[in-house]
C-alpha positions in Angstrom: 86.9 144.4 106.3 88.6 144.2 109.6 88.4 140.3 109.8 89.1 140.0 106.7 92.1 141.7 106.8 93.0 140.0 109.8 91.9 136.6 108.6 94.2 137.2 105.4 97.1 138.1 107.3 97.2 135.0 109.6 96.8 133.1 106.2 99.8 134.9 104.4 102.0 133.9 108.1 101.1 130.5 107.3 101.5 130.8 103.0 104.8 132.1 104.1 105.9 128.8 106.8 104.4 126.5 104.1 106.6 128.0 100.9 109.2 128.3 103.4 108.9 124.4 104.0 108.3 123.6 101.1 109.1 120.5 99.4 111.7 121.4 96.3 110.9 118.2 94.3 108.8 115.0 94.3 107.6 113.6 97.4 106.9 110.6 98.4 103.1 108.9 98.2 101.0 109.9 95.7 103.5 112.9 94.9 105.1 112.1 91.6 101.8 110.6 90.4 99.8 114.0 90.6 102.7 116.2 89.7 103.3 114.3 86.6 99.3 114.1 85.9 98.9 117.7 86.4 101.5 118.8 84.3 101.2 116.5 81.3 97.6 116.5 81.4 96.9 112.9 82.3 94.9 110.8 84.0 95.4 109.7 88.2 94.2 107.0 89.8 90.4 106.2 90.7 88.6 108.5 91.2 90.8 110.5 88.8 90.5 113.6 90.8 89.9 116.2 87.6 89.7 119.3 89.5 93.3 118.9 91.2 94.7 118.0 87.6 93.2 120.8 86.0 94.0 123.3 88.6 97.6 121.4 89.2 98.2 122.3 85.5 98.0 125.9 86.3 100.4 126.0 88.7 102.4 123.7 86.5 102.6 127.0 84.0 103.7 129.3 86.5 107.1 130.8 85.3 109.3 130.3 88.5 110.5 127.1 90.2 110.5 124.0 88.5 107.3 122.3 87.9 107.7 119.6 90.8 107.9 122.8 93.0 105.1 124.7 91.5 102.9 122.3 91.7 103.7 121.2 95.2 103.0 124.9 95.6 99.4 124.4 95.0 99.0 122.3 98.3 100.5 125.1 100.1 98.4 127.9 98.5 95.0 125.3 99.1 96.1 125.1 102.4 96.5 128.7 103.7 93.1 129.5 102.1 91.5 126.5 104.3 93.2 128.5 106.8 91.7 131.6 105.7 88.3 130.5 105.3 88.1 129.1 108.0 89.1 132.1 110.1 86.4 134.0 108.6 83.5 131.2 109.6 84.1 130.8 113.0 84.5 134.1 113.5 81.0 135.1 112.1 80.3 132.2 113.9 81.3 133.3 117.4 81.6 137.0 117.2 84.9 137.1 118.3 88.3 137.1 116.1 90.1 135.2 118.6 88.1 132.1 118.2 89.1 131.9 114.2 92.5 133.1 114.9 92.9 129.7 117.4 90.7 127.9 114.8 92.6 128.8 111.9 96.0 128.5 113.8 96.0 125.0 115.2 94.7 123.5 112.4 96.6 125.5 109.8 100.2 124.4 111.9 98.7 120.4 113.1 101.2 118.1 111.7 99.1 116.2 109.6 97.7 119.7 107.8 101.5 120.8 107.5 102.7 117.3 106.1 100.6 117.7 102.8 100.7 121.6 102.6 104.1 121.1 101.5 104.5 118.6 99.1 101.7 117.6 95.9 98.8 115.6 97.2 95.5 115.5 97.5 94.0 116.8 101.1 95.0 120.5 100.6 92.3 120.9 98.5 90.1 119.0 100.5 90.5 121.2 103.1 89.6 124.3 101.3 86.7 123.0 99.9 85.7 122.2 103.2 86.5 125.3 105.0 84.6 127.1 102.1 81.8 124.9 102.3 81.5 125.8 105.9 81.9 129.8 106.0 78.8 129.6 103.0 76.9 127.5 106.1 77.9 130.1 108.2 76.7 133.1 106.7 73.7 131.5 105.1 72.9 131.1 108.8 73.2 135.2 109.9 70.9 135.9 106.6 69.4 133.2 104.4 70.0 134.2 101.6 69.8 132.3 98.9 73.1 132.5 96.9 75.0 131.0 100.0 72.5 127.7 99.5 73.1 128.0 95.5 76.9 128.2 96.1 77.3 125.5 98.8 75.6 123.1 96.2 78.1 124.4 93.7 81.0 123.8 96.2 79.6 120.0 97.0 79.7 119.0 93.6 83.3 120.2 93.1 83.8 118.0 96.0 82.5 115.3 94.9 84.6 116.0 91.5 87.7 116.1 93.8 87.2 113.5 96.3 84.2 111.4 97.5 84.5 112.1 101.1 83.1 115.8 101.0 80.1 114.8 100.7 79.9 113.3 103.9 80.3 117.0 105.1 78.2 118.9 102.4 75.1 116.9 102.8 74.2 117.9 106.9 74.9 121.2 105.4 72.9 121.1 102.6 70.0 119.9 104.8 70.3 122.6 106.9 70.0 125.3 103.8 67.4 122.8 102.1 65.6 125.0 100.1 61.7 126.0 100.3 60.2 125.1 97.1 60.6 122.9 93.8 62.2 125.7 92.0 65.3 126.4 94.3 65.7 123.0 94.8 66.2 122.4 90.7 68.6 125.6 91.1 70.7 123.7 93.8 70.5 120.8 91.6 71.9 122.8 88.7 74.8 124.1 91.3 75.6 120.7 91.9 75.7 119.0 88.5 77.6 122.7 87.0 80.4 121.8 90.8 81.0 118.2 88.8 81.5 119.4 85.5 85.3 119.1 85.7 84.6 115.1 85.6 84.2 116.3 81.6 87.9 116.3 81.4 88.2 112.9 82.2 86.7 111.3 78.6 88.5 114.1 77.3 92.3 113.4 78.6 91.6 109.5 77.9 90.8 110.5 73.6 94.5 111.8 73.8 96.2 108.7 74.8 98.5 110.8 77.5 101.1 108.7 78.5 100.2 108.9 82.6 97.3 107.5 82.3 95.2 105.1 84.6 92.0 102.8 83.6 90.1 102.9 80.3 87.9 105.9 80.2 87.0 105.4 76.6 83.5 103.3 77.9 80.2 104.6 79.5 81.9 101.2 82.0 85.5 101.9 82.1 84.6 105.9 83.5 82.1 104.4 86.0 84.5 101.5 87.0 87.2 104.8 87.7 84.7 107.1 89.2 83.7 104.4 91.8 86.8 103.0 92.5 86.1 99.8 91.9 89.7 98.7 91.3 90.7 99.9 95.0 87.4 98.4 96.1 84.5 100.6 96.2 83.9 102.6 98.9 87.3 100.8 100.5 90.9 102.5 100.9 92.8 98.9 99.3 91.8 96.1 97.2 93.3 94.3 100.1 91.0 93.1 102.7 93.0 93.6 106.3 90.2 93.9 109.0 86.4 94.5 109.6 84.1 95.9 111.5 85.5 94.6 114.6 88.5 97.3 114.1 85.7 99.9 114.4 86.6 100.8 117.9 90.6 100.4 117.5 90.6 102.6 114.7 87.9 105.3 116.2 90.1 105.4 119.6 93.4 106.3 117.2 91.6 108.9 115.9 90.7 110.5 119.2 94.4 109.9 120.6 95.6 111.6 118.1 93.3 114.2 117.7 95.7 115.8 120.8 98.5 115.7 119.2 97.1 117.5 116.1 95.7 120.3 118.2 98.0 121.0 120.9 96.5 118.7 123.4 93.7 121.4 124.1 91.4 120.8 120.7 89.3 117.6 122.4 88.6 119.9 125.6 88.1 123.3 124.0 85.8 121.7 121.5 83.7 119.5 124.2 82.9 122.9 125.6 81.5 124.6 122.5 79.3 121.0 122.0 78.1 121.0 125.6 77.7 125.2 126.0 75.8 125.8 122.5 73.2 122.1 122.6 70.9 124.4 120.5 73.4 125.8 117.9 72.1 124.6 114.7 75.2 124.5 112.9 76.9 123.4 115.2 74.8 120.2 115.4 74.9 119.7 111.2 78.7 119.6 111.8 78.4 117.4 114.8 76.5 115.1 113.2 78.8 115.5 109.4 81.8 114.8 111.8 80.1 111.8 113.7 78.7 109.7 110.5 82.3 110.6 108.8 84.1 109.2 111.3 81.8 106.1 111.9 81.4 105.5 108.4 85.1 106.1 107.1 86.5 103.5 110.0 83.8 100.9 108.9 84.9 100.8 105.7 88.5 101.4 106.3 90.2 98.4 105.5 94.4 99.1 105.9 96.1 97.4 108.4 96.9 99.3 111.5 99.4 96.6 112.5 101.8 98.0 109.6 103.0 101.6 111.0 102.2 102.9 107.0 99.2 101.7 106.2 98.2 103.8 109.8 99.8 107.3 108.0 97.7 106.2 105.0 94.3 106.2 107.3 95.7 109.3 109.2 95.8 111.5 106.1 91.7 111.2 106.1 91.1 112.9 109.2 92.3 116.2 108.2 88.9 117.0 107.5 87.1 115.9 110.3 90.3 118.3 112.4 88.8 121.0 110.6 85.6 120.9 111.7 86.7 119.9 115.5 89.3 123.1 115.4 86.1 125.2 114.3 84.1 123.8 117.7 88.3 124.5 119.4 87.3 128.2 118.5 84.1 128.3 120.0 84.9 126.6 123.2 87.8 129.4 123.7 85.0 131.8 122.9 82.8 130.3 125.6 85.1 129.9 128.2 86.4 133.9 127.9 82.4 134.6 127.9 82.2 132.9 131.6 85.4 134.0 133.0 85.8 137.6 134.5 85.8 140.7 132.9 89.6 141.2 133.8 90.7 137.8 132.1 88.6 138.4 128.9 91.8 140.5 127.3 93.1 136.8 127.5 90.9 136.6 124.4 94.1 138.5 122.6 96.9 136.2 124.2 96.0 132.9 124.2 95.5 132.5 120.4 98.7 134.1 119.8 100.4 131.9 122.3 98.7 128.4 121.6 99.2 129.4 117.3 103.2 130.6 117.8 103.8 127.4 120.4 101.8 125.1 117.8 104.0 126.3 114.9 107.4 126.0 116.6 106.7 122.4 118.0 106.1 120.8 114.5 108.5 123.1 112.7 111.8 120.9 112.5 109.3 117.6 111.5 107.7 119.1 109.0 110.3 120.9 107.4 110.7 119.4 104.0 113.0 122.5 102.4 115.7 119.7 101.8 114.1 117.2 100.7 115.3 115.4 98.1 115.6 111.9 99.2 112.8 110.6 96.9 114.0 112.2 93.9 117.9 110.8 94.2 116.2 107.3 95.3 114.6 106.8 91.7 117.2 108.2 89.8 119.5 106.1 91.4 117.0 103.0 90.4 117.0 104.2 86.8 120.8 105.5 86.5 122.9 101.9 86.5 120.1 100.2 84.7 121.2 99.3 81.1 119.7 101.5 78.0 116.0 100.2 76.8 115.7 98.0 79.6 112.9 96.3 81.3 111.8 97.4 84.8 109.0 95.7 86.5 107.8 97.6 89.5 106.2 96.4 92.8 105.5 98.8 94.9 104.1 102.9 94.8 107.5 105.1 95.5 109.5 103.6 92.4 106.5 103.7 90.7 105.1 107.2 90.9 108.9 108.8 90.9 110.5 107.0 88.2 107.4 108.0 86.2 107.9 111.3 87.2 111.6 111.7 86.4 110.7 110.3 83.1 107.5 112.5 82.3 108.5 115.4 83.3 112.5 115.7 83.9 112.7 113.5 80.9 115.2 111.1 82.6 115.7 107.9 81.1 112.9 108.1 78.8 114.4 104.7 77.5 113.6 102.6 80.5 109.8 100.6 80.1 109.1 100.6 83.5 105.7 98.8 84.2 104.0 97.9 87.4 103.3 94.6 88.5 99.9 95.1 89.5 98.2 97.1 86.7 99.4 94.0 84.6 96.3 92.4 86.3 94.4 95.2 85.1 93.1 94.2 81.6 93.5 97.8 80.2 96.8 98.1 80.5 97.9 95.8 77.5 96.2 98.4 75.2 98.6 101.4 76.8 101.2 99.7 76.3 100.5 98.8 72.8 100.8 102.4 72.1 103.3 103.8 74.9 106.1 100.8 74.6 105.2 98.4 71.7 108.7 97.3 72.3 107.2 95.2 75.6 105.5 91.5 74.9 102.2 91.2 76.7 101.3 87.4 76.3 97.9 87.5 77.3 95.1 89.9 78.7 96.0 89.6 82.0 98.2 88.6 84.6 96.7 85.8 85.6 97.0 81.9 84.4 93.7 80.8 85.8 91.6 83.7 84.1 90.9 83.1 80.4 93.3 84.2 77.9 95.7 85.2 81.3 99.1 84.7 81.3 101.8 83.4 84.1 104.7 86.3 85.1 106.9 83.5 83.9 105.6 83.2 80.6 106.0 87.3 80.9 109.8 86.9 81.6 110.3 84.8 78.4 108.5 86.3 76.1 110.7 89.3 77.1 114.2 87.9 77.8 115.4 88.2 73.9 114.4 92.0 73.8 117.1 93.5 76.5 117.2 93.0 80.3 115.0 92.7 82.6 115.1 93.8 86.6 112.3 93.9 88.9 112.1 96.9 92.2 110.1 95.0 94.7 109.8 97.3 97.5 107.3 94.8 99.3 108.9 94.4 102.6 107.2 90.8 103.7 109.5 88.4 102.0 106.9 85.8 102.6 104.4 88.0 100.0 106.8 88.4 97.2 106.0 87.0 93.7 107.1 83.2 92.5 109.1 83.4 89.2 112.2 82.2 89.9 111.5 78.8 87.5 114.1 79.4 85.3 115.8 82.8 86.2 117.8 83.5 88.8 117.4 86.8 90.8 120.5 88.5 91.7 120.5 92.2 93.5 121.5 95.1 91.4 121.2 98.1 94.2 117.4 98.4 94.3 116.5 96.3 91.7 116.9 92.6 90.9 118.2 91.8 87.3 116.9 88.4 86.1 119.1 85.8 84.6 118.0 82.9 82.9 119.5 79.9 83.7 122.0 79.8 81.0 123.6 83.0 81.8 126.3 83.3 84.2 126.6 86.5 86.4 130.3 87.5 87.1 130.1 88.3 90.7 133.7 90.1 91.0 131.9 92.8 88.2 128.3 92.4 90.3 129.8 93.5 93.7 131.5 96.3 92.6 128.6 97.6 90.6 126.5 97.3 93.2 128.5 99.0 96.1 128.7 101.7 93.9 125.3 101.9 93.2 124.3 101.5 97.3 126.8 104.0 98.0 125.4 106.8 96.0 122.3 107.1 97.8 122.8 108.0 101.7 119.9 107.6 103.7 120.8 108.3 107.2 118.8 112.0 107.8 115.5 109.2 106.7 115.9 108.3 111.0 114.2 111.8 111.7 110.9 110.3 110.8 108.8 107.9 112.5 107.2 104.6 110.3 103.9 106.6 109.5 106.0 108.4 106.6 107.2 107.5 103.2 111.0 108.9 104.3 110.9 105.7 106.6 109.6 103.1 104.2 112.4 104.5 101.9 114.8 104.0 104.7 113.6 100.3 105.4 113.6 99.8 101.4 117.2 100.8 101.9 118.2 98.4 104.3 116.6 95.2 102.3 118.4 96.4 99.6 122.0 96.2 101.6 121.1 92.9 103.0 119.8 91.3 99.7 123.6 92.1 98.4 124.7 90.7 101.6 122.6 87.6 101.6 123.4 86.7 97.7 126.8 86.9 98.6 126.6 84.6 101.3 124.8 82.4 99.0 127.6 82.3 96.4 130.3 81.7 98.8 128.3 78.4 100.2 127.8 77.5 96.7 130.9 77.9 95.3 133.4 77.5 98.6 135.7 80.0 97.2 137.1 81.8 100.3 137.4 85.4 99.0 133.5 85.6 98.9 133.2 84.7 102.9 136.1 87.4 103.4 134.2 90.0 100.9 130.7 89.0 103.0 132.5 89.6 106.4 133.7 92.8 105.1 129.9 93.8 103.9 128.8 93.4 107.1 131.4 95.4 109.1 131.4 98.3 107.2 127.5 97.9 107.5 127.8 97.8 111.4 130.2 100.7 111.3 128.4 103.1 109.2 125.0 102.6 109.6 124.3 100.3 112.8 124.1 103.5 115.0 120.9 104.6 112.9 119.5 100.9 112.5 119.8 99.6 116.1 117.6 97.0 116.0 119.5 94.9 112.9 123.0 94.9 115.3 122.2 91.6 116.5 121.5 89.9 113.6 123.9 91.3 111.5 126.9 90.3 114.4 125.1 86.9 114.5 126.0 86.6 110.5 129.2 88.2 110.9 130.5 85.1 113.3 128.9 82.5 111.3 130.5 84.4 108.1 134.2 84.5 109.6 133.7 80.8 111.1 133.1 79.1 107.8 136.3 80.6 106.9 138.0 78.6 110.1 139.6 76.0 108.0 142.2 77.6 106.3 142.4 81.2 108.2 143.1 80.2 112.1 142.0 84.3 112.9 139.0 83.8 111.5 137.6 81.9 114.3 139.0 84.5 116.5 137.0 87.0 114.6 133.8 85.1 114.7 133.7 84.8 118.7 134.6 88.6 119.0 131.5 88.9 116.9 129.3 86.2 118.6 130.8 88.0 122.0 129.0 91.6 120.6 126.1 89.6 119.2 125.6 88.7 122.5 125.7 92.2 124.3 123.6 93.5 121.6 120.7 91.0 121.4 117.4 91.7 123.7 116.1 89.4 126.3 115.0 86.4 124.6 116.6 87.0 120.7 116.1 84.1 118.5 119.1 82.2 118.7 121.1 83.8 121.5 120.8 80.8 124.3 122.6 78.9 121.3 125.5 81.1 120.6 126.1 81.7 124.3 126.0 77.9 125.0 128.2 76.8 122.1 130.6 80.0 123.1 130.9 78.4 126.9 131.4 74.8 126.4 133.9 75.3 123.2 136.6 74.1 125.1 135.0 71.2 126.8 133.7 70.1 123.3 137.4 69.8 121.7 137.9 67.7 124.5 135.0 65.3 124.7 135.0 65.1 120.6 136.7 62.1 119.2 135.4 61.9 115.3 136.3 65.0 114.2 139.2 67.8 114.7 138.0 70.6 116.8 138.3 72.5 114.0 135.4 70.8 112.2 133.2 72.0 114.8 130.3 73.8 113.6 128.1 75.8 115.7 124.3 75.2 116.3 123.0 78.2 114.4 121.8 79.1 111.1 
């Protein structure tokens, strides 16, 4: 009862961090997806995960917070009891509190653990499945008895039922409680196949036709297509191809890097002691060898690209499990180390814990801190808010997605928007959804795809919608050279962080345009988003930020050439400089460019406004101070800025005002 006590009290410290921290809204990710699944009943994305929707629905019920909060609550409740549990097991493990209290601490208060403790995803859960699954090893090991084996099964299959991956850790486990004749091992089966029985729900949700819902589960096909992930790629993390096996070691040599940043630097050392001290442990070698193949196996297949900093935090959030286990063997090697030092250092055993947990805590507090957090929540309602009533939005790209489907599901905000996604339209399903959802919206074909039969072109999309009310598109793709082809006949102009698409006979009124959109860029702020670093969803909103600004800018620029009317080179300038002024602190590296732009801006206007010129060399003159060693374009600016004077000279076919620099 003593550990147990203790073991619940550390738990209830960190319970009391994580509400503390706590996300008060939607998050970024997955976030809106699951919060909106869970409380409407619904169905997620492959594999489904049942078990989180079903118990996510619970704590969508609870009668405090609103339900964005209670369900993000549910991470931070899954997480402390992964904490707790896993207190418990290494201390029956060891024999000594102090290796579960370091155990328990520095994973509970790792970075990556605290991330998704506070805000609604997947990999709290995982976590306490985990930790459970390894306390049954645990004591099966001190007794053998029977019901630890029976409920380990039981605990695998609701694993399994959650997410895949648990079973690369329940199966070494399993082995090692493999039972001793035909009829325990058709109890464990039972265990197992009773731990999946929340994949029932699935078939279930899909005969209700819930309005967040992903795939056709209707077919014996469409629920094994979803319960393999085929539409991801099976056993892949992206329908994308991005590397092979030839990023094995790349990949496996993040993973260890980081590993010391996760544990407080001491994790890797603490745990090579346990491995090296305790060769005949047995369950220390099923977890060695569950953590091994995991780690191999997960990399091979893992097919982001670690060239883009968030498809890294995407492959990041699957070693949380694998920290567990290596925090577990972090408690033993403290163990083992107080076992060989002196009798007079062992009451180290009380100190060191306490020290390494309360130093762990206080160095990721402030990143982790989410209590104000309401950037993603005020970035899709300012995407909804200046879109016209019953309008079309066509969405490329998960954080518009998943919050603006949360704002409408379960704030009920701007119900009237259809918003679809760009790449479900290439699922065939989806035409059948939104037959019954938004039977307002045309679907030419089966899918979006000209060269598949009965497909369809995203053109042919756009006009056999373009009658029925406007249509924008949120494209939060940042590689301009991987954005769609549909501008045949529509022109996209930027409408804060959307495009509306004009048809060729409409004509935009760009004085109107400009002002709506500076109002709408204006009421979203996202300067605080510079605290966090490019593995994070607050950074890609950031960067989404910034395309949006310069799309504006860029369009404008466009108009001006094409129509040579002077006020829209004077209106770009001034874009720009209140650009540089209020955000070029936080967005060093887009200085140089933007000053390049601004001179090239202010020189077009030359001709009839003899300061302008003036202006554009004070601008070239920063440009140049700014820009790095080696910018694109700088031994051009600096060239044409020194021999200015000689060139009015030495030109005789044109006034030296005609000159025109040699830069884009």
């Amino acid at each position: 009862m003593r550990v147990r006590g203790v073991a619940f009290g550390l738990a209830l410290v960190y319970f009391s961090l994580y509400v503390y921290t706590l996300c008060p809204t939607v998050g970024g990710g997955d976030s809106g997806e699951l919060i909106a699944v869970s409380s409407t009943l619904g169905i997620a994305h492959p594999p489904g995960y049942p078990l989180y929707t079903l118990l996510g629905k619970l704590f969508a019920t609870l009668p405090i917070g609103s339900i964005a909060w209670r369900v993000n609550l549910f991470s931070a409740v899954a997480q402390a009891g992964a904490a707790f549990f896993l207190c418990l097991a290494v201390t029956e493990w060891s024999g000594a509190l102090s290796a579960g209290a370091l155990a328990s601490g520095l994973f509970a208060f790792s970075p990556l653990v605290w991330r998704y403790a506070v805000t609604a995803e997947v990999f709290a859960l995982n976590s306490f499945l985990a930790a459970l699954l390894l306390y049954l090893r645990v004591c099966y090991s001190k007794g053998r008895a029977r019901k630890f084996f029976l409920f380990s099964a039981f605990v695998a299959g609701l694993g399994v039922s959650h997410q895949h991956l648990l079973i690369f850790f329940s199966l070494p486990l399993l082995w090692g409680m493999r039972p001793r004749n035909l009829r325990e091992g058709a109890a464990g089966l039972g265990a197992f196949l009773l731990g999946l029985t929340p994949y029932l729900y699935l078939p279930w949700a899909a005969s209700r036709s819930p309005v967040i819902a992903w795939g056709d589960l209707s077919t014996i096909k469409g629920f094994l297509i979803h319960f393999l992930r085929r539409e991801y790629g099976t056993f892949q993390l992206s329908p994308v191809t991005n590397s092979g096996p030839l990023e094995l070691p790349r990949r496996l040599t993040e993973f260890g890097l980081e590993l010391f940043n996760q544990t407080l630097y001491v994790g890797p050392g603490l745990a090579a002691t346990a491995v090296l001290a305790r060769k005949k442990d047995r369950v220390l070698i099923e977890t060695l060898f569950a953590v091994g193949s995991y780690l191999f196996i997960f990399h091979l297949l893992s097919n982001l690209d670690l060239n883009t900093e968030l498809d890294r935090g995407v492959q990041a959030r699957f070693w949380i499990q694998p920290n567990l286990w290596i925090c577990a063997w972090a408690g033993l090697g403290l163990h083992q180390l107080l076992l060989w030092s002196p009798p007079q250092f062992r009451l180290a055993g009380l100190v060191v814990p306490l020290v390494l947990v309360w130093w762990q805590g206080l160095t990721h507090f402030r990143e982790e801190n989410r209590r104000e957090q309401w950037a993603f929540r005020d970035y899709a309602i300012t995407v909804l808010a200046p879109l016209p009533e019953n309008s079309l939005l066509i969405v490329r790209g998960d954080l518009a997605w998943n919050t603006a489907r949360y704002l409408q599901t379960v704030e009920h905000y701007r119900p009237d928007i259809h918003l679809v996604h760009w790449n479900l339209l290439r699922a065939p399903w989806l035409k059948e959804q939104l037959r019954k959802h938004l039977p307002t919206v045309v679907i030419p074909g089966t899918v979006l795809d000209p060269l598949q039969a009965g497909g369809y072109s995203f053109q042919t999309l756009l006009e056999s919608n373009q009658d029925r009310g406007p249509i924008f598109i949120c494209d939060e793709n940042p590689k301009t050279t991987d954005n769609p082809r549909f501008e045949l006949g529509f022109t996209r102009w930027p409408w804060g962080y959307t495009e509306v698409l004009l048809a060729d006979h409409q004509k935009m009124n760009v004085s109107v345009w400009l002002e709506q959109n500076e109002k709408i860029l204006r009421a979203f702020d996202p300067r605080w988003l510079d605290n966090f670093n490019g593995t994070e969803w607050e950074q890609v909103l950031s960067v989404f930020f910034i395309k949006s600004h310069l799309q504006v800018i860029e369009r404008l620029m466009l108009e001006a050439e094409t129509s040579k009317q002077p006020k829209w080179y004077r209106e770009t300038a001034r874009l720009i400089e209140e650009f540089l002024e209020k955000y070029g602190p936080f967005y060093p590296d887009l200085r140089p460019q933007m000053q390049k732009n601004l001179g090239l801006t202010w020189w077009k206007l030359g001709k009839i406004d003899p300061e302008a010129k003036g202006r554009a060399i004070a601008a070239w003159q920063e440009f140049l101070r700014d820009a790095p060693p080696g910018y694109p374009e700088a031994d051009k600016v600096a060239l044409f800025l020194e021999n200015r004077s000689h060139w009015k000279v030495r030109d005789q076919k044109a006034p030296a005002d005609d000159l025109t620099p040699p830069i884009n």
